[in-house]
N, C-alpha and C positions, 0 to 999 in steps of 0.2 A: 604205727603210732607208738606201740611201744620200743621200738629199734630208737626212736626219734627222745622220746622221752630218757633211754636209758645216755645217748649222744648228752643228751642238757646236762642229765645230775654227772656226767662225768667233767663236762666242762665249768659246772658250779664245782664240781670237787678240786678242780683244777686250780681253778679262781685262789680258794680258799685255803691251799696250800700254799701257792704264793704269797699271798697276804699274810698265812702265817710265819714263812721262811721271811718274809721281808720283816716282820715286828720282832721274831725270836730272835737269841741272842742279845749281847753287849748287855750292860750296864742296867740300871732299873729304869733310865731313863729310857732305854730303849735303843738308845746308841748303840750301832756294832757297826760288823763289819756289814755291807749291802749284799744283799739276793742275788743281786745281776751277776755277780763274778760265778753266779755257778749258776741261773737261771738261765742266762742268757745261750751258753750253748748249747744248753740240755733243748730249749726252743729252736735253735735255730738246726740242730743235729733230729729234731724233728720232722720239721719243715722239708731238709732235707727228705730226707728219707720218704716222708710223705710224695714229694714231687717228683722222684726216680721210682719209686713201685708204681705210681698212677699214670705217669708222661712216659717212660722210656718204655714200656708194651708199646702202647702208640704209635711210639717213634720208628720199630722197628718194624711193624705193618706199614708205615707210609709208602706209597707209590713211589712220591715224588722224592728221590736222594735230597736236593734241593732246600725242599721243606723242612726238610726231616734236622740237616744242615743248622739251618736257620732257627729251629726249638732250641736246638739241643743248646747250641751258643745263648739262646736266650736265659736257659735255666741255667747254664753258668755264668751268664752276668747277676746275675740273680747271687748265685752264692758267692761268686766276688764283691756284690755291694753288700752283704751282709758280712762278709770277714772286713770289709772297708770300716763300715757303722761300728764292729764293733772294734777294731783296733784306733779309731778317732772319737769316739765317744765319750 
């Protein structure tokens, strides 16, 4: 429970810095430039990373070459629709 509880307050901490990188900066009005241009990879260079330390162990015990084939391609379409979303976005 506490492994779980310290998981929340990091993802409230998370939250909460976005929100603030998205209000800070620009003008009093709160105009600036937007979060996304530096949020967006620092998330998705996450993601990344998350999904190659937890799937490619995996990948490399499968039996089946086949399968293994088939992930592997899957978690690169995966990061090719996310360089897609964000070069069209």
């Amino acid at each position: 429970m506490r492994l779980q509880l310290l998981t929340a307050l990091g993802a409230v901490a998370g939250a909460a810095c976005s929100l603030l990188a998205e209000a800070g900066g620009g003008d009093s009005n709160g105009a600036g430039p937007p979060a996304p241009i530096w949020v967006l990879p620092f998330t998705a260079g996450g993601f990344v990373y998350v999904g190659t330390v937890a799937v490619l162990p995996q990948l490399l015990r499968e039996a089946a070459p086949l399968q293994s084939l088939l992930q592997l391609l899957a978690l690169l379409a995966g990061v090719a629709m996310m360089a897609a979303i964000a070069c069209y976005e």
